[in-house]
C-alpha positions as CSV (number, residue, x, y, z in Angstrom):
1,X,113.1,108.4,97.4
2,X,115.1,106.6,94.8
3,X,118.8,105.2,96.4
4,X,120.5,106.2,93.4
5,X,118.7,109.5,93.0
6,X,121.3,112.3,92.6
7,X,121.4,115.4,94.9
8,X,119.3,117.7,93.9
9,X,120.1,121.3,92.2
10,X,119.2,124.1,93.3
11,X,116.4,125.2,91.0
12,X,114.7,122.3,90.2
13,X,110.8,122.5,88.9
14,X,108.2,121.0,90.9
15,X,108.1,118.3,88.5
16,X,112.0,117.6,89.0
17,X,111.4,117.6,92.5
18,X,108.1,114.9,92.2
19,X,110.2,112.3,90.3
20,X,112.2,111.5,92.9
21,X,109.8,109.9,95.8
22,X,108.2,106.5,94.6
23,X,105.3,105.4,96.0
24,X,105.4,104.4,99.4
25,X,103.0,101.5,100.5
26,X,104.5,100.0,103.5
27,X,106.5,100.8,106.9
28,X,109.2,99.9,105.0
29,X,109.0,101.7,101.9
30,X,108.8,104.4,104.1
31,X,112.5,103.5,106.2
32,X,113.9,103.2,102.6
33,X,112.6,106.5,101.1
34,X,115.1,108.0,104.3
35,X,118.0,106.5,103.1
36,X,120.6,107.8,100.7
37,X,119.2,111.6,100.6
38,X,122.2,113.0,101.4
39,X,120.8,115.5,103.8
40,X,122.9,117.7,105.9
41,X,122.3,116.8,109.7
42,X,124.0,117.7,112.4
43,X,124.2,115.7,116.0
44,X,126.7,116.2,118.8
45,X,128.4,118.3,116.3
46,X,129.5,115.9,113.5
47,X,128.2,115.4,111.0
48,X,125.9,112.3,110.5
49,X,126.6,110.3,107.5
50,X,123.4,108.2,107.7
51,X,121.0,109.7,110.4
52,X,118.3,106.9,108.9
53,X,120.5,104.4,110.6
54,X,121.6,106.5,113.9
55,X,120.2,104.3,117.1
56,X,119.4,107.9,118.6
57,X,116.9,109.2,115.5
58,X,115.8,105.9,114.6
59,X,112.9,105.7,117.2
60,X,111.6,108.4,116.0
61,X,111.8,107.5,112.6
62,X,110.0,103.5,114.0
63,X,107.2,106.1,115.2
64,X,106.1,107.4,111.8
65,X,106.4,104.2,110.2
66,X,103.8,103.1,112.5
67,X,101.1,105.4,110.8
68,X,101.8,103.6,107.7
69,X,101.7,100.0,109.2
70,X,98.1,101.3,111.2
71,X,97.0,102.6,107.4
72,X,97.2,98.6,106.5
73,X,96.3,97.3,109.8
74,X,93.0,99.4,110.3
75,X,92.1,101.0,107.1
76,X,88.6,101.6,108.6
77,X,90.4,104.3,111.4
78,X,93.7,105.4,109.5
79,X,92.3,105.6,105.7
80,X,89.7,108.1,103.9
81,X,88.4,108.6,100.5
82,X,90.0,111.0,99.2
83,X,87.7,113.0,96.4
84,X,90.6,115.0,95.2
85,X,92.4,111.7,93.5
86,X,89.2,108.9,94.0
87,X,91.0,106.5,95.8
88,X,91.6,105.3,99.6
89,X,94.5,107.4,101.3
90,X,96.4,107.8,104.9
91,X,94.0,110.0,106.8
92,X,97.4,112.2,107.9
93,X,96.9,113.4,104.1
94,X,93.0,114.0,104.2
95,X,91.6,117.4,104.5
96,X,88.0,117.0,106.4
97,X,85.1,116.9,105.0
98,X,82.8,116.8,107.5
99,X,83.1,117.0,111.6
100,X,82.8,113.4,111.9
101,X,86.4,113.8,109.9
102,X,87.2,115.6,112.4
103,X,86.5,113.1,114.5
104,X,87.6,109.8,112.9
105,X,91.2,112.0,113.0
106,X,90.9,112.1,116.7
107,X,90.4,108.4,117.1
108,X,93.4,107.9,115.4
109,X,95.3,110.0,117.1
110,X,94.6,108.5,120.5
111,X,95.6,104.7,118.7
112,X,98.4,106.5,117.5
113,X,99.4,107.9,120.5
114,X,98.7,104.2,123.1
115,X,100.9,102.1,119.7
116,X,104.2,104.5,119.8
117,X,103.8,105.9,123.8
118,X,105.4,109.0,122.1
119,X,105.4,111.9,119.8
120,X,104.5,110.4,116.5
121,X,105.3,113.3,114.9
122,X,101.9,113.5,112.1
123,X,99.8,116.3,113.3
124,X,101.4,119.4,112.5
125,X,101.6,118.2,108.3
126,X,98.0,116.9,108.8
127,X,96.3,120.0,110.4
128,X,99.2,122.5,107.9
129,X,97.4,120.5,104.9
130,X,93.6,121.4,105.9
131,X,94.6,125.1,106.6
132,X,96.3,125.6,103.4
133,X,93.4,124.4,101.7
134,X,91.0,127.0,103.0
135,X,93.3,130.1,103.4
136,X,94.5,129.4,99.5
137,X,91.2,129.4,98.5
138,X,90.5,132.4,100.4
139,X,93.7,134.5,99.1
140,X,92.2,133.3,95.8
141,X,88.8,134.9,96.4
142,X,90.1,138.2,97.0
143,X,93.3,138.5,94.4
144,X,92.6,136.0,91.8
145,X,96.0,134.3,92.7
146,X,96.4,131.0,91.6
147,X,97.6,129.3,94.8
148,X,94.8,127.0,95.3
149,X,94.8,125.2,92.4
150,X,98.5,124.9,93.1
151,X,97.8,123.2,96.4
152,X,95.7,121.0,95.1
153,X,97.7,120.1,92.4
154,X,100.5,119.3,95.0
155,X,97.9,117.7,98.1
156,X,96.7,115.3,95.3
157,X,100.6,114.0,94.5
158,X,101.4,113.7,98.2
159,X,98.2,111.5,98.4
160,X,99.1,109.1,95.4
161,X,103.1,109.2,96.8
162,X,101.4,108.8,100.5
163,X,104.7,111.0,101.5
164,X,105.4,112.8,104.9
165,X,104.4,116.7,105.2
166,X,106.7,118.6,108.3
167,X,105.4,122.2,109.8
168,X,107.7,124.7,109.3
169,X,105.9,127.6,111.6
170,X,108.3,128.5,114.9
171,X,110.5,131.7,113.5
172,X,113.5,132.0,116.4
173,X,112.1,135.6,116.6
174,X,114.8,137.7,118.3
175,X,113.9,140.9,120.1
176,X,110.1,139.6,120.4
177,X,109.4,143.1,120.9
178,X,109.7,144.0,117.6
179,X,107.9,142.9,114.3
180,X,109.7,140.7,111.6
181,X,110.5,143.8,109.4
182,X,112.0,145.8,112.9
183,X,114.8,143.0,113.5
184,X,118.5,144.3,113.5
185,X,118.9,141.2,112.1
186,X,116.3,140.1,109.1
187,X,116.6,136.3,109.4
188,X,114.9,136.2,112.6
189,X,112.0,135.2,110.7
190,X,111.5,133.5,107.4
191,X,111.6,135.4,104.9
192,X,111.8,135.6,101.1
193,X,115.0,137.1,99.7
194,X,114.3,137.1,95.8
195,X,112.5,136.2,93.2
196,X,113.2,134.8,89.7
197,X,111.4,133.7,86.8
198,X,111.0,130.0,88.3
199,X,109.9,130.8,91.7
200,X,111.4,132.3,95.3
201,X,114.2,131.6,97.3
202,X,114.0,132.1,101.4
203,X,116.1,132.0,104.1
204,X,116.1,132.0,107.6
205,X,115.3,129.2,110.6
206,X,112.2,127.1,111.7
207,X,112.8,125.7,115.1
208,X,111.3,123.3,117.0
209,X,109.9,121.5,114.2
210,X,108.9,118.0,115.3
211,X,109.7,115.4,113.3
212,X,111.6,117.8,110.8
213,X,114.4,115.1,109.5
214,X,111.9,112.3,109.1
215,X,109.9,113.8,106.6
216,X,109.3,114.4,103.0
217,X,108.1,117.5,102.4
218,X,108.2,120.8,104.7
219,X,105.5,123.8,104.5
220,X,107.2,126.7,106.1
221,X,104.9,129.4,107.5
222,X,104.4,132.4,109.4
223,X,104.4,132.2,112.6
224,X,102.3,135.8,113.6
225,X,100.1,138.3,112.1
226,X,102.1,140.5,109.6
227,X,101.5,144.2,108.4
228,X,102.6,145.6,104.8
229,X,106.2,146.1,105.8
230,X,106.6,142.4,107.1
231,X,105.4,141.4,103.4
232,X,108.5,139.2,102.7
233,X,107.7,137.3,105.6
234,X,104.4,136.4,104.2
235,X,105.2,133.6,102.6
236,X,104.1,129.6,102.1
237,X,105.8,127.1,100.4
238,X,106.6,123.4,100.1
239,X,110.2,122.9,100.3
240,X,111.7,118.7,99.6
241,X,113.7,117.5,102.9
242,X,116.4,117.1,100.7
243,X,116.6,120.2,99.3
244,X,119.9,122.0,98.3
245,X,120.5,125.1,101.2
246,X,118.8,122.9,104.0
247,X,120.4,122.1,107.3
248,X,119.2,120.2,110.2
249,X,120.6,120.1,113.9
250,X,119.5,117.5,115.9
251,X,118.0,118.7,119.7
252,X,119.1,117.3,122.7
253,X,116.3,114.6,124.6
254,X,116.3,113.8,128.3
255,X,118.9,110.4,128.4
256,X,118.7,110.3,124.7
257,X,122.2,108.5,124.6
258,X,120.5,105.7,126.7
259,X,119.9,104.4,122.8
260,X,124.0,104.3,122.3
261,X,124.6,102.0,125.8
262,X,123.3,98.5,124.1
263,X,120.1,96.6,125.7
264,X,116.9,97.7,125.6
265,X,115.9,97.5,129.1
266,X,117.1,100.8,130.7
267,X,115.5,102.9,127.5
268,X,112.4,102.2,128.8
269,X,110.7,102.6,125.1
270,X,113.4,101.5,123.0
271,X,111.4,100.8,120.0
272,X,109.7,104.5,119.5
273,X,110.7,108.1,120.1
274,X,110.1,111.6,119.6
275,X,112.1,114.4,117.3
276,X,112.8,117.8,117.2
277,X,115.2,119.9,115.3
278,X,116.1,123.2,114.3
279,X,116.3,123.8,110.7
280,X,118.6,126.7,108.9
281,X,117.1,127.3,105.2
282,X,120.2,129.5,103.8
283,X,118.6,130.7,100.4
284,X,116.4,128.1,99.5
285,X,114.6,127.4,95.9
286,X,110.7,127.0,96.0
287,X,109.4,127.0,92.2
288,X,106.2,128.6,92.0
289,X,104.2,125.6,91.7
290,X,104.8,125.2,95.1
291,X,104.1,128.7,96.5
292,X,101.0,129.3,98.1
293,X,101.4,132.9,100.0
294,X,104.1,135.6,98.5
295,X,103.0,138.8,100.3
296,X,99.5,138.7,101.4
297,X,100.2,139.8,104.7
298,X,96.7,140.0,105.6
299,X,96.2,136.8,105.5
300,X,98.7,135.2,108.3
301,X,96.5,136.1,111.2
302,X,93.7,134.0,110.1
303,X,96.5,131.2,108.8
304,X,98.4,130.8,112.5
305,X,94.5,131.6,114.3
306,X,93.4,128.3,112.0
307,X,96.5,126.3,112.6
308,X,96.2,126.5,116.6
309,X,92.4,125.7,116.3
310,X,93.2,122.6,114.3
311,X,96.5,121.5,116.2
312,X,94.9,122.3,119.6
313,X,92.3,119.5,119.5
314,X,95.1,117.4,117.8
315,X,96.6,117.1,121.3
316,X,94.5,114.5,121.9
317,X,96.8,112.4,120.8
318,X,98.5,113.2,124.5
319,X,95.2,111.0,125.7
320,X,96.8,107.7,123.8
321,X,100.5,108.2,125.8
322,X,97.9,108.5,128.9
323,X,96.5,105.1,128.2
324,X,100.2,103.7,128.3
325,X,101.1,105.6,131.4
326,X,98.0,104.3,133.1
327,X,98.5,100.9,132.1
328,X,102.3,101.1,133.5
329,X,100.9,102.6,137.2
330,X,98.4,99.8,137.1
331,X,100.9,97.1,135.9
332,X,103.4,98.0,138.8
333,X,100.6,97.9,141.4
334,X,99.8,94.9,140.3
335,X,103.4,93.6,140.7
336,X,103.6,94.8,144.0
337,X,100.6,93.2,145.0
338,X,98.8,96.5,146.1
339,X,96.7,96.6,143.1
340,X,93.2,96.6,145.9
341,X,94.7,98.7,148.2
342,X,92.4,101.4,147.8
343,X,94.7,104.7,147.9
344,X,95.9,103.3,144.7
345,X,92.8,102.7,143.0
346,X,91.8,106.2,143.5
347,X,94.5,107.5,142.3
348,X,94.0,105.4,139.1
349,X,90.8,106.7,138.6
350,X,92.0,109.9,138.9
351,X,94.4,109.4,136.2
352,X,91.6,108.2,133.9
353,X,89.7,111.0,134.7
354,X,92.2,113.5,133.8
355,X,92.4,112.1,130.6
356,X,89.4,111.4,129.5
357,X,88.5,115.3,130.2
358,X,91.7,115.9,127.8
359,X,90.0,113.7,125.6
360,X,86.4,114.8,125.9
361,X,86.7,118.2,124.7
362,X,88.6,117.5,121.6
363,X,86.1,115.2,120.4
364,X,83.5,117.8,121.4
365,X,85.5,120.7,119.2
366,X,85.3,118.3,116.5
367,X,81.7,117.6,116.9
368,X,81.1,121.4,117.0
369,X,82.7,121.8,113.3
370,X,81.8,124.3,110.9
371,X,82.4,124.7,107.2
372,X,84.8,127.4,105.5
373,X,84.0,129.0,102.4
374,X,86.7,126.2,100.9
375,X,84.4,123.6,101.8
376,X,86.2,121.9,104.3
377,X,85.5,121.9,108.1
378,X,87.5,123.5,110.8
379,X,86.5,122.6,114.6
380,X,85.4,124.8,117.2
381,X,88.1,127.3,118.4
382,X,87.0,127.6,122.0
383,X,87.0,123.9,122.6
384,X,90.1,123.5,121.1
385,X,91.5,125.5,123.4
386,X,90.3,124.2,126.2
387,X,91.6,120.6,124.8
388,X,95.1,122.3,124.9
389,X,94.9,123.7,127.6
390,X,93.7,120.7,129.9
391,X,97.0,119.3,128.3
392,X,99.1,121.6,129.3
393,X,98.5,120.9,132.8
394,X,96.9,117.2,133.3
395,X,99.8,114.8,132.2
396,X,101.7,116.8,134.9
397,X,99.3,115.4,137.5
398,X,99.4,111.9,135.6
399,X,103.2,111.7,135.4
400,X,103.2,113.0,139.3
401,X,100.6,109.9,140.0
402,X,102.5,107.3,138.1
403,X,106.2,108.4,139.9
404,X,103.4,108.2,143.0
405,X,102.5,104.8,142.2
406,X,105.8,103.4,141.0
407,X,108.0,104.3,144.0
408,X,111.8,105.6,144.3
409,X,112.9,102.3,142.3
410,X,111.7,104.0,139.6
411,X,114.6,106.1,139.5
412,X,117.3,104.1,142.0
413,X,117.0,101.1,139.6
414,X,120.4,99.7,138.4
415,X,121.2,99.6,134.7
416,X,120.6,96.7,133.0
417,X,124.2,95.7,133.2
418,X,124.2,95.6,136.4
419,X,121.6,92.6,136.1
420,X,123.3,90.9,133.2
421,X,126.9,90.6,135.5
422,X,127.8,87.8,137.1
423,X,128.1,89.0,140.6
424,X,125.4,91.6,141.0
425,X,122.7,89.7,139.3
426,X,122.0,87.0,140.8
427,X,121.6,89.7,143.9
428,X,119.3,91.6,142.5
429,X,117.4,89.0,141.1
430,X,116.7,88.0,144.4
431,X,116.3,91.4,146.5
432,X,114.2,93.5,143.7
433,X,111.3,90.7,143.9
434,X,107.9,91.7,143.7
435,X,105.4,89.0,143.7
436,X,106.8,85.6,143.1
437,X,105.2,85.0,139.9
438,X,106.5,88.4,138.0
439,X,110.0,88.5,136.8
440,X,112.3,90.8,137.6
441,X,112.7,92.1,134.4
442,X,109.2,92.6,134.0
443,X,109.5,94.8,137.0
444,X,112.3,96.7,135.6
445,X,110.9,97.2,131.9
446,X,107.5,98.6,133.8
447,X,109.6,100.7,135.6
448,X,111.8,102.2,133.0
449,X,109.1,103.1,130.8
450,X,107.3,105.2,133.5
451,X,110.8,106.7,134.0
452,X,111.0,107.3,130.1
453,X,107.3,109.3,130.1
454,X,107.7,111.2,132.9
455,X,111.4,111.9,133.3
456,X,113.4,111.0,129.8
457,X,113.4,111.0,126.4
458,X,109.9,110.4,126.2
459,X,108.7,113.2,128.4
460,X,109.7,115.8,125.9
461,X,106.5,115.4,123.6
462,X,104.6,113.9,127.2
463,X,105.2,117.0,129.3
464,X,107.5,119.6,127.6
465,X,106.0,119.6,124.2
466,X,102.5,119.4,126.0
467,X,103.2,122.4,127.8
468,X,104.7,124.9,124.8
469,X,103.7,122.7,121.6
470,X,101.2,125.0,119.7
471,X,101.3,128.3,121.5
472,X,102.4,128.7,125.3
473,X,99.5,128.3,128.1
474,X,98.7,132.0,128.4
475,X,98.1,131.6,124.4
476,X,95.7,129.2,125.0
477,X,94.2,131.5,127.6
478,X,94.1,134.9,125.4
479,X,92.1,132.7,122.7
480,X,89.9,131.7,126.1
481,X,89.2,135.3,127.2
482,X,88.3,136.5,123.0
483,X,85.9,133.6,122.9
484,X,84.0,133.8,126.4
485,X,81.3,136.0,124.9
486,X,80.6,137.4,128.6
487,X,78.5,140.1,127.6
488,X,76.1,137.3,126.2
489,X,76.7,135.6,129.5
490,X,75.6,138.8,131.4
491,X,72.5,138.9,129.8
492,X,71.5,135.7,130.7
493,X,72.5,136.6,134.5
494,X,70.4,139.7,134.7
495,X,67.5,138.0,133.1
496,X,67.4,135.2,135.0
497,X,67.6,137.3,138.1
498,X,65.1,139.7,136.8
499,X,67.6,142.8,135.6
500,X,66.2,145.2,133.0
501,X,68.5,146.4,130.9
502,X,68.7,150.3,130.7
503,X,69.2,151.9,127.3
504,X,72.5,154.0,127.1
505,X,69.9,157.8,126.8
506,X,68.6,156.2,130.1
507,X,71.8,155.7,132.0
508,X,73.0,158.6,134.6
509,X,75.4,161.3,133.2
C-alpha cells in the first residue's frame, strides 16, 4: 500500500479498494505496504500510532516477510505456476492442483517453520483460498450465483499483487448452547446487517485470528454448520485490513515485553514471532465483487469440514519449530559435554521420532488427495486429523525433553544485563562455563531460545496454538470416530476368523 494513500471510505468498489496495494516483490516491499495504513490497533490499551514499527509486533511481522524472501531464495519449494494468471507466484497464493501440491505445500511449511522457529502466520489465508475455490463453485452449481467467478476474479489480483490473505473463522460464540440466530445478543457471531445496492455490510468479532494485523486482505467465515434462521450468518467476504469499521486488539504473549527491555539475548528469538488478535468489525462494507456466500446456509458445514481437513495437515509446519527445538537440546548437550552420554541420545531420538510421526501423516494426507468437482485437490480427512492430532500432544513431550535436556539454567539464568555489568559479569562469565571452547553467550542464547519455545512468547503457536489452533483435540477426535469405518473393519475381523454373517430375517426375534 501506497504511503500517501488516503483512508479509505466506507463504500468503496472493489476496484477502489485494488488500487491501493502495489505490487509487492520483496521482504521489503512487503514491511512498506504496513506502513501508513492508518489502521486502528489497540496494545496495552493505547492506541498504537505505528504498530509496523512496535518492537513487540514487529517479529511477527519479520516472520511473514520471510515467505517472501524464501519465494526468491527457493523458487523451486515456495513458487507455483499459477494457471489462473500464467505466471510464477508465492505458493501461499496457489490453490492445488494435484496431491503432489499438496505436498510441495508441506515442504514448505516445514522450511518455513525451522527459518522463523515460530508461527509464520500463512496457513490459514493459504488453505481459506483453496476452500473458497471449490465451495464457490459448488454454491454455483446449485443456485447459479456468480460467486466463483468473483473469486477468481479476486484470487488472480492477489496473485499478480502477491498480497497477504488473513482467516477470519473464530466467532466469540457466547452461550455455545445456542445457535447463532438463538443469541441474546446477535453479534456473537458474524453476521450481515444490510444490504445495499453496492454490496453488504457485517458486523460482529473474529478472534484468535493469527496474524490478523499483518495482513492485507481478511476472508471472514463461518465458523459452524448453519440452519435457515442462522442465514445472515452465512456469509463470505474479503474485507481490506485497512478497512473503515475495523478494529484490532493486540493479545497478550508469554514475556512479550521481553522485546521492550533492549538486547536480544534474554528474547531468545528476537528476530521472529507469532501474532494473534481479536478483531471488532462494527458495520463493515464488502461490495459484492467480493462476496462469495450471502445466505446459503447449507453450505457452511461442508466450508468449516473442508477448512479443518486442509489446515489440519498444515500443522506440519509445527515439525519445522521441532527441527529448531531439537537442534537447541542437541546444541546444549553438546556444550555441556554430555552430548555421548547415552540417556541423552535417547531422548533425542525420541524427539525426532515424535516429529517425524507429526510429519509423516501429513505428507501421507496429502498423498491420499482427491479431486472436487472444482477441480482442485483437497487431502485426505482422516489423515489430517490424525496429523493434528499427533500435534496436539507431541511438542508437549518435545518441549518436556528439551527443559529435560537443558537443565534448571534454562530458567534461573540472569538477564542479559546482568552479564553486560561490570561487577556481575566478569562472575558469571567465569561460573556459567560449559566447555572451555563455547562462550558463555553461546550458552545463554541456546538456552533462551529453548525457554522462548517451550515457555514464552514462542510457545503460544509451539504448544498453545498446537493444542486449540483449528478445532480443540476432542474435534479432532469426533472427525476420528466419523471416519473409522468400523463396520468395514468388523467385516474383515469375522472373515478372517471365519464369522458368517447372518442376514437380518435370520437373526433371533
Amino acid at each position: 500500500m501506497n504511503a500517501a494513500t488516503p483512508a479509505p471510505r466506507r463504500e468503496e468498489s472493489a476496484e477502489q479498494r485494488w488500487n491501493r496495494f502495489s505490487v509487492l516483490k520483496t521482504g521489503e516491499d512487503y514491511l512498506a505496504s504496513l506502513r501508513n495504513r492508518g489502521t486502528r490497533l489497540f496494545l496495552f490499551g493505547e492506541l498504537i500510532d505505528e504498530p509496523a514499527d512496535h518492537p513487540i509486533i514487529k517479529p511477527s511481522i519479520n516472520a511473514l516477510r520471510a515467505s517472501y524472501d524464501l519465494a526468491i531464495e527457493d523458487p523451486e519449494l515456495a513458487t507455483a505456476w499459477s494457471p489462473l494468471i500464467d505466471a510464477q507466484v508465492n505458493r501461499f497464493l496457489h490453490i492445488v492442483e494435484s496431491p503432489a501440491d499438496l505436498v510441495k505445500k508441506n515442504k514448505m511449511q516445514r522450511r518455513m517453520g525451522q527459518i522463523t522457529g515460530t508461527c509464520f502466520q500463512r496457513c490459514t489465508g493459504l488453505d481459506t483460498i483453496s476452500v473458497l475455490h471449490s465451495i464457490t463453485y459448488e454454491i454455483d452449481e446449485k443456485y447459479g450465483t456468480q460467486y466463483h467467478h468473483r473469486f477468481l476474479d479476486f484470487l488472480g489480483e492477489a496473485q499478480r499483487k502477491n498480497i497477504l490473505i488473513a482467516a477470519g473463522m473464530t466467532d466469540p460464540k457466547g452461550d455455545r448452547s445456542k445457535r447463532p440466530a438463538q443469541q441474546s445478543d446477535p453479534d456473537m457471531f458474524m453476521r450481515v446487517t444490510r444490504r445495499t445496492d453496492k454490496g453488504i455490510y457485517v458486523k460482529g468479532v473474529k478472534a484468535h485470528m493469527t496474524g490478523g494485523w499483518n495482513q492485507h486482505w481478511i476472508c471472514v467465515m463461518p465458523t459452524m454448520n448453519l440452519t435457515e434462521e442462522d442465514r445472515d450468518y452465512a456469509v463470505v467476504g474479503m474485507i481490506p485490513g485497512d478497512a473503515e469499521g475495523i478494529t484490532y486488539i493486540y493479545g497478550r504473549q508469554s514475556c512479550d515485553t521481553r522485546a521492550m527491555e533492549g538486547g536480544d539475548i534474554d528474547q531468545g528469538n528476537a528476530e521472529y514471532g507469532g501474532q494473534e488478535v481479536l478483531v471488532y468489525f462494527d458495520d463493515v462494507f464488502i461490495p459484492h465483487e467480493h462476496v462469495f456466500m450471502d445466505g446459503e446456509y447449507e453450505f457452511a458445514q461442508d466450508m468449516v469440514a473442508r477448512f479443518t481437513a486442509y489446515h489440519r495437515a498444515s500443522y506440519v509446519c509445527k515439525t519445522g519449530l521441532g527441527d529448531v527445538l531439537i537442534g537447541a537440546a542437541a546444541g546444549v548437550a553438546e556444550q555441556n559435554g554430555v552430548e555421548q552420554v547415552s540417556h541423552i541420545k535417547d531422548k533425542l531420538v525420541e524427539m525426532t521420532h515424535l516429529n517425524e510421526t507429526i510429519y509423516s501423516s501429513s505428507i501421507a494426507s496429502s498423498h491420499e488427495a482427491k479431486p472436487l468437482p472444482s477441480g482442485i485437490y483437497m487431502n485426505d480427512g482422516m489423515l489430517a486429523n490424525i496429523c493434528k492430532h499427533n500435534v496436539t500432544r507431541f511438542p508437549y513431550e518435545l518441549s518436556r525433553l528439551a527443559q529435560d535436556i537443558a537443565g534448571g539454567l534454562m530458567v534461573t539464568l540472569p538477564s542479559q544485563q546482568d552479564f553486560e555489568n561490570d561487577v556481575t559479569g566478569p562472575l558469571l562469565e567465569k561460573y556459567l562455563k560449559g566447555r572451555s571452547n563455547v562462550p558463555v553467550e553461546h550458552r545463554a542464547r541456546l538456552l533462551r531460545l529453548i525457554e522462548n519455545m517451550t515457555l514464552g512468547r514462542n510457545a503460544v503457536g509451539y504448544l498453545t496454538e498446537s493444542m486449540h489452533g483449528a478445532g480443540s483435540p476432542q474435534a479432532q477426535r469426533i472427525q476420528i470416530q466419523r471416519q473409522m469405518e468400523v463396520e468395514k473393519k468388523k467385516d474383515l475381523a469375522r472373515d478372517i476368523a471365519g464369522i458368517e454373517m447372518e442376514m437380518p430375517n435370520d437373526r433371533p426375534g
